[in-house]
C-alpha positions in Angstrom: 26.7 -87.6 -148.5 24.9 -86.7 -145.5 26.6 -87.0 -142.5 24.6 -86.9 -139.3 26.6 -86.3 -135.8 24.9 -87.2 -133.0 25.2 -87.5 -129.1 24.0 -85.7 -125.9 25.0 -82.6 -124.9 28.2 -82.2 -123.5 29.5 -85.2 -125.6 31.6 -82.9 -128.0 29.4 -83.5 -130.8 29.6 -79.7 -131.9 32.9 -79.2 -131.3 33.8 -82.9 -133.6 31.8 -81.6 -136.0 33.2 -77.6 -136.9 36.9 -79.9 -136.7 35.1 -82.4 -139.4 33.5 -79.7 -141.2 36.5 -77.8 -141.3 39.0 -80.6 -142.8 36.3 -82.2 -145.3 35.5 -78.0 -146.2 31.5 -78.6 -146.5 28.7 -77.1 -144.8 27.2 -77.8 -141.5 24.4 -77.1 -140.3 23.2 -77.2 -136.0 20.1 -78.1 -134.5 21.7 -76.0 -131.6 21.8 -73.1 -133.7 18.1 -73.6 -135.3 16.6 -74.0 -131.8 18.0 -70.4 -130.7 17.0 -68.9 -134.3 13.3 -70.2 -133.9 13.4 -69.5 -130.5 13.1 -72.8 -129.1 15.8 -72.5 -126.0 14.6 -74.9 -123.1 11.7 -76.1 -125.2 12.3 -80.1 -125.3 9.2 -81.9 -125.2 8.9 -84.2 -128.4 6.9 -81.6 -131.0 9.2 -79.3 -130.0 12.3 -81.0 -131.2 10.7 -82.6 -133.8 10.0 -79.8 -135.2 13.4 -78.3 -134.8 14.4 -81.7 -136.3 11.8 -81.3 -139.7 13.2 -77.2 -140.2 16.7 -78.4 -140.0 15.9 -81.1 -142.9 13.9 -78.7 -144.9 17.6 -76.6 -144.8 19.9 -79.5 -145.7 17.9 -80.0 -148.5 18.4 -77.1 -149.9 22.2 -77.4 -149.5 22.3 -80.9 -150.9 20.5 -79.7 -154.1 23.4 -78.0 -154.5 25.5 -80.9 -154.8 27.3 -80.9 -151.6 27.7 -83.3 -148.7 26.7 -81.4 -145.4 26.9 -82.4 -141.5 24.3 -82.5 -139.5 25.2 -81.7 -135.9 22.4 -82.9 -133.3 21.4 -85.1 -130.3 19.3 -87.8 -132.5 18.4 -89.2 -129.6 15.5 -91.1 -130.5 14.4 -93.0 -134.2 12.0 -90.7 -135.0 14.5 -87.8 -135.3 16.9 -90.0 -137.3 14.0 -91.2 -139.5 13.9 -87.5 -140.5 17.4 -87.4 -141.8 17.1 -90.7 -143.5 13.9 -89.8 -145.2 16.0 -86.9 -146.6 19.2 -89.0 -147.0 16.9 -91.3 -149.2 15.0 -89.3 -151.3 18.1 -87.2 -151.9 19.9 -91.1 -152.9 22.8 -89.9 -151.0 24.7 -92.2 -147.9 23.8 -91.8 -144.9 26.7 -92.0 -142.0 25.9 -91.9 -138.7 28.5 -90.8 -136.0 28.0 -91.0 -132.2 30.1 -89.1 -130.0 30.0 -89.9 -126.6 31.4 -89.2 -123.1 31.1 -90.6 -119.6 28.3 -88.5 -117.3 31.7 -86.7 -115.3 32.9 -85.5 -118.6 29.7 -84.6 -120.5 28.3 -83.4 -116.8 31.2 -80.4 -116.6 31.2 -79.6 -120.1 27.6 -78.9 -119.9 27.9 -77.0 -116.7 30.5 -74.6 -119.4 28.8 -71.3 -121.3 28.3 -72.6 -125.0 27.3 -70.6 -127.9 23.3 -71.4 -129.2 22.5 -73.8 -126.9 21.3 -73.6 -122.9 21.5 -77.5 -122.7 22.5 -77.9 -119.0 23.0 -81.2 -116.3 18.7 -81.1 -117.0 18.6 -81.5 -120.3 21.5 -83.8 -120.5 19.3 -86.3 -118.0 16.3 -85.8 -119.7 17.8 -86.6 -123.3 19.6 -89.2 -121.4 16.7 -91.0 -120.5 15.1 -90.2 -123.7 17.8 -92.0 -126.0 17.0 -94.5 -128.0 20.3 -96.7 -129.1 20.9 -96.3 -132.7 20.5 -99.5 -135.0 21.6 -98.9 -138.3 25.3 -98.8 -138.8 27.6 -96.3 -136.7 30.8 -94.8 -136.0 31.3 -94.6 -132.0 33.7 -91.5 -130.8 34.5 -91.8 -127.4 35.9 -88.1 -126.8 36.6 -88.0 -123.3 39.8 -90.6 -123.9 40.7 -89.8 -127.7 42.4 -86.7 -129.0 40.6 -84.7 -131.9 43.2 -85.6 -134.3 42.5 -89.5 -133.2 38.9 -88.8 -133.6 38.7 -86.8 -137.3 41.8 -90.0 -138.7 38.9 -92.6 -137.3 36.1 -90.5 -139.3 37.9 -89.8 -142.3 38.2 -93.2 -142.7 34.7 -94.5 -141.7 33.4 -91.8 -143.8 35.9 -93.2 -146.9 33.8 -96.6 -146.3 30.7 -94.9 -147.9 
């Protein structure tokens, strides 16, 4: 199974997705984390993260080779990048499952105002992606993760991810 997180930053995708990663014990990979490594901080115009996007395909295809279900941790904000992941998803004949997490602009606004690890995604970035995002229309779980606890959040995934 491939399991794509998505969101904007400051949403909590990343720190959902070590928790997931964690409790279901399989890989995870970061578009954060790829950015900083192919030294792509503060570069977001569309070949940018596309390509960020096509690199961090190329890698979970080499883990699902393997035989193992991964997580994908990334904003997905628009269909191309998703088409990316379901290209792979599909020639791999593995589910797909999409989750969204998501927080209200205060919330994701002071989380991104926070030092994080790989990623220089400030209140910038957050309104450009914001205004960039495309809804998603194939089959979701939504995480709200300003009002639910992590525990809530990894009992609703578990079981969305159960569905597959």
């Amino acid at each position: 199974m491939l399991i794509a997180i998505c969101g904007l930053p400051g949403s909590g995708k990343t720190y959902f997705s070590k928790a997931l990663a964690k409790q279901l014990d399989i890989p995870r990979l970061s578009t954060d984390e790829l950015r900083e490594k192919m030294q792509k901080l503060g570069h977001y115009d569309e070949g940018s993260r596309l390509s960020v996007y096509q690199e961090i395909a190329k890698k979970a295809n080499l883990l699902l080779d393997s035989g193992k279900s991964i997580i994908i941790d990334g904003s997905f904000n628009n269909h191309l990048q998703r088409q990316v992941i379901a290209y792979l998803a599909q020639n791999q004949k593995l589910a797909l499952a999409f989750i969204h997490c998501y927080a209200n602009d205060e919330i994701s606004l002071a989380r991104v105002t926070q030092r994080r690890d790989h990623t220089e995604a400030d209140s910038r970035v957050y309104f450009l992606l914001k205004d960039l995002w495309e809804p998603l229309t194939v089959p979701h779980l939504k995480l709200d993760t300003g009002l639910e606890s992590l525990e809530k959040r990894l009992e609703k995934a578990k079981a969305y991810l159960a569905t597959f």
